[in-house]
C-alpha positions, 0 to 999 in steps of 0.5 A: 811911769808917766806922770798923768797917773795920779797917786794920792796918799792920805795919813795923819802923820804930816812926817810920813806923807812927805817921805812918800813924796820924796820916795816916789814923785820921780815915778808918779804924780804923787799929791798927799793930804793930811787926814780923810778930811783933807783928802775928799777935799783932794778928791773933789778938787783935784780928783780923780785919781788913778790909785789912793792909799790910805792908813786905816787908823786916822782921827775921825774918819778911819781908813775904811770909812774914807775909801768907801767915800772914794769909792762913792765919788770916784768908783775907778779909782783903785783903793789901796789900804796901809794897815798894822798887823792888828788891823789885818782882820778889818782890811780882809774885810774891807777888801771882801767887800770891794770897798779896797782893791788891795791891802798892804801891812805897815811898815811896807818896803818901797818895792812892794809900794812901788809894785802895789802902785803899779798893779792899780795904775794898770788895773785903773787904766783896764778899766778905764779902756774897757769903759771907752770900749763899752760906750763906742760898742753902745754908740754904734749899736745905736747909730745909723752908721751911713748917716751918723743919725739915731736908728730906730733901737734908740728912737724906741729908747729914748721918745717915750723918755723924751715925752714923760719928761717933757710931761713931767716939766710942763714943756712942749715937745714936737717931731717932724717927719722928713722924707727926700722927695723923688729918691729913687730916680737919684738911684736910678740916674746916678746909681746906689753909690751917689744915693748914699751920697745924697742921704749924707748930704741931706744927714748932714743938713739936719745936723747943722739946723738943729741944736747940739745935745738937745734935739736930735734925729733918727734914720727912720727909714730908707729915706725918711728921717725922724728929727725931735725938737724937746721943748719946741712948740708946733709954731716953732718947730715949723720955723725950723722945719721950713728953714730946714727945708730951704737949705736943703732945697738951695744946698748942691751936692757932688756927684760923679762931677756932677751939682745936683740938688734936692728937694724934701717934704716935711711933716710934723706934729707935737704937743702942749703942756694941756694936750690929752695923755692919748694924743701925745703916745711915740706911736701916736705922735709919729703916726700923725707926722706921717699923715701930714707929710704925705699930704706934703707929698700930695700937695706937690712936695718940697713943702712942710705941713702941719697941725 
């Protein structure tokens, strides 16, 4: 068994913690503590752990009380409860209510040990993958998956929650609405193999200009990309949005061995700290940003516009 699956016994007897270690450090990274106490200071310092086995009966804070607090702090970790035949009605209990994953009654041979560890190692680690599984599903649902951007799901998800804490806070918020200018004729002279190309690109672009886990974007349509700036004033976002557009337009793109170049056009709108509840709606904002942008449109392209 690998020593990267922790394994943290607790009991107030100093004598029989050690005998644990002797025992099974040589099949898992074995730490031990002295008392709950001591082994929720384990936990938060060097937590967490694969599998936890606790004595019911301790000073001050039982066994159960303990493993509910693990639970607390660390809900993967498998609780597994050490417990005299008195006890046995408690630890039934105990584990009826999901507070311990398994009990075992004292005195325990090391096999059973060994086999309980072993059990809640492979239980802990199914989780854990089935939990790595669920975020990569819930990523990709909420992915464009050519251009790596949000999608419009997560644009529905999140821009309302964007606004109410920046509501909230006291901050200012802006979007901006870009679009590639003249896309279909990269289409219709390079085909749609070298459009997708082009939206990587241009993707690619927006990721580099905008802060990490703090601004983000979404392919809102075909060639439209929607790029929310939290607490970003109008002024601001307009600074990064002619940036943005200056390194589009000077940026080349590989095509069929071929350098092309882009242009793109920008709207974009947002809102103080003092502007009307009315006036800062998802649909309200977006709705504005789609107005200036097709006046960056009409004014020649290749240009921001807004409030």
């Amino acid at each position: 068994m690998p020593l990267i699956y922790k394994v943290l016994f607790v009991d107030d007897d100093v004598n029989l913690l050690y005998s644990y270690k002797r025992q099974f450090d040589k099949l898992f990274c074995v730490e031990i503590a002295c008392g709950a106490e001591e082994g929720l200071t384990a936990i938060a310092n060097r937590g967490p752990f694969c599998v936890v086995i606790s004595d019911l009966r301790m000073p001050r804070i039982d066994g159960i009380e303990f493993l509910s607090h693990v639970k607390d702090i660390h809900p993967d970790s498998v609780r597994i409860m050490l417990t005299g035949h008195a006890d046995l009605q408690k630890a039934i209990d105990a584990v009826n209510k999901g507070s311990v994953f398994r009990f075992l009654a004292k005195p325990c041979e090391p096999d059973t040990l060994v086999s309980a560890i072993a059990d809640g190692i492979g239980h802990y680690t199914q989780v854990v993958l089935e939990r790595s599984v669920n975020r990569k599903v819930l990523h990709l649902s909420l992915t464009d998956s050519l251009t790596g951007g949000y999608n419009r799901t997560y644009l529905t998800e999140h821009l309302p929650n964007e606004i109410k804490r920046a509501k909230r806070c006291g901050h200012s918020l802006s979007i901006v609405l870009c679009d590639i200018d003249n896309f279909k004729r990269v289409n219709d002279t390079y085909g749609h193999g070298a459009g997708d190309q082009v939206l990587q690109a241009f993707a690619q672009c927006i990721s580099e200009s905008i802060r990490r886990d703090v601004d983000w974007f979404v392919r809102y349509g075909g060639e439209e990309f929607l790029i929310v700036f939290p607490e970003t004033d109008i002024k601001t976002a307009h600074f990064l949005a002619e940036r943005l557009r200056a390194k589009i337009s000077q940026a080349s793109i590989d095509i069929n061995q071929k350098k092309i170049t882009i242009t793109a056009s920008f709207g974009l709108t947002g809102f103080e700290n003092e502007t009307p509840d009315e006036k800062i709606s998802p649909d309200y904002l977006i709705a504005i940003a789609d107005k200036f942008l097709y006046k960056a449109k009409e004014q020649g392209r290749n240009r921001v516009v807004g409030e």
